[in-house]
C-alpha positions as CSV (number, residue, x, y, z in Angstrom):
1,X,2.4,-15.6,-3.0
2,X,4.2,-18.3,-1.3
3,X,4.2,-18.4,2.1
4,X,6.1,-20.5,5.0
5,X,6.9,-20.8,8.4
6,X,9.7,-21.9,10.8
7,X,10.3,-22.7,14.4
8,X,13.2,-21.8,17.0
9,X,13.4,-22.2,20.0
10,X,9.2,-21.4,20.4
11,X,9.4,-18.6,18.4
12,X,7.8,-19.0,14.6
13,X,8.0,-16.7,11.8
14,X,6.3,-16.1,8.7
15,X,8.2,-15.1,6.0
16,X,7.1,-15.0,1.9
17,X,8.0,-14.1,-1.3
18,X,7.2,-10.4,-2.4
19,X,4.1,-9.8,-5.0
20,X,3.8,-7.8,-7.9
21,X,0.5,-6.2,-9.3
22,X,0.4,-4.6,-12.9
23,X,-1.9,-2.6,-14.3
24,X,-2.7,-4.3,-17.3
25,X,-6.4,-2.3,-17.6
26,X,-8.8,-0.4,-15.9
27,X,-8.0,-1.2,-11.9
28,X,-9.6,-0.4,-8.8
29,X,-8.2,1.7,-6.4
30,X,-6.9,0.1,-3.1
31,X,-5.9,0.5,0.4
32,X,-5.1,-3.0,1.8
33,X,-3.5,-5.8,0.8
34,X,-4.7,-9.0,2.6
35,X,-2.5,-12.6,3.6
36,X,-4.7,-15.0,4.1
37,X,-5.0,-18.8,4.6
38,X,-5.8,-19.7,0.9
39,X,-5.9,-24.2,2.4
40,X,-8.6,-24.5,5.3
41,X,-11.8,-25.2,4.1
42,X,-13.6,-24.5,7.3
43,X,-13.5,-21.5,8.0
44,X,-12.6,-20.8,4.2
45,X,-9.8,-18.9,3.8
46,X,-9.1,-17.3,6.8
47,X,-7.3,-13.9,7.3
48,X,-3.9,-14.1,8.9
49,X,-3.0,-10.1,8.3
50,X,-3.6,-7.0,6.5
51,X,-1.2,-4.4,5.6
52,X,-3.0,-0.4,5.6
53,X,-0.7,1.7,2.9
54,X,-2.6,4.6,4.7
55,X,-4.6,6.0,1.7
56,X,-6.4,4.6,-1.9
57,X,-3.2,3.6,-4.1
58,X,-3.8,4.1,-7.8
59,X,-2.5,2.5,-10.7
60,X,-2.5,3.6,-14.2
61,X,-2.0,1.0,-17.3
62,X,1.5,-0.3,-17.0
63,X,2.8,0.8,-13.6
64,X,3.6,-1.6,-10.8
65,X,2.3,-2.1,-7.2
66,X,5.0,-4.3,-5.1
67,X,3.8,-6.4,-1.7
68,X,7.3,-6.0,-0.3
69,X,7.9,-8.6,2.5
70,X,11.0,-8.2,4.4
71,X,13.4,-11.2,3.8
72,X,15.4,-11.3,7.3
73,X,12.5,-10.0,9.6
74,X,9.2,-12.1,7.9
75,X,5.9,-10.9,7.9
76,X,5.1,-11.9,11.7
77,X,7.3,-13.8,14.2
78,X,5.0,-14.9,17.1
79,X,6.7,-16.4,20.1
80,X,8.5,-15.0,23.6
């Protein structure tokens, strides 16, 4: 996904734009889904956050998984 960041008055926020998986085979269960760093080559690709959906999501051919990130409040807003 696309990722970016912007600055107010100290306070930055992450926002992106949402991601969707399809199950276009055999697909392996999952809990997380990871944002990470995909530019720095040292440390290489660092993680930035990890989202828990609280048990193994499973997907069978054809149906969707959405990422959701939340427009108006971003991912993370770090600042006072």
């Amino acid at each position: 996904t696309t990722m970016s960041t912007s600055l107010a008055t100290a306070t930055s926020k992450i926002t992106g734009t949402d991601v969707v998986f399809t199950a276009s085979g055999s697909m392996a269960s999952f809990r997380y889904a990871d944002l990470y760093n995909d530019t720095p080559t040292s440390p290489a690709d660092p993680l930035i956050s990890w989202f828990d959906y609280g048990s193994a999501v499973n997907l069978l051919i054809g149906e969707t998984f959405t990422v959701d990130f939340d427009a108006s409040a971003g991912i993370a807003t770090f600042g006072p």
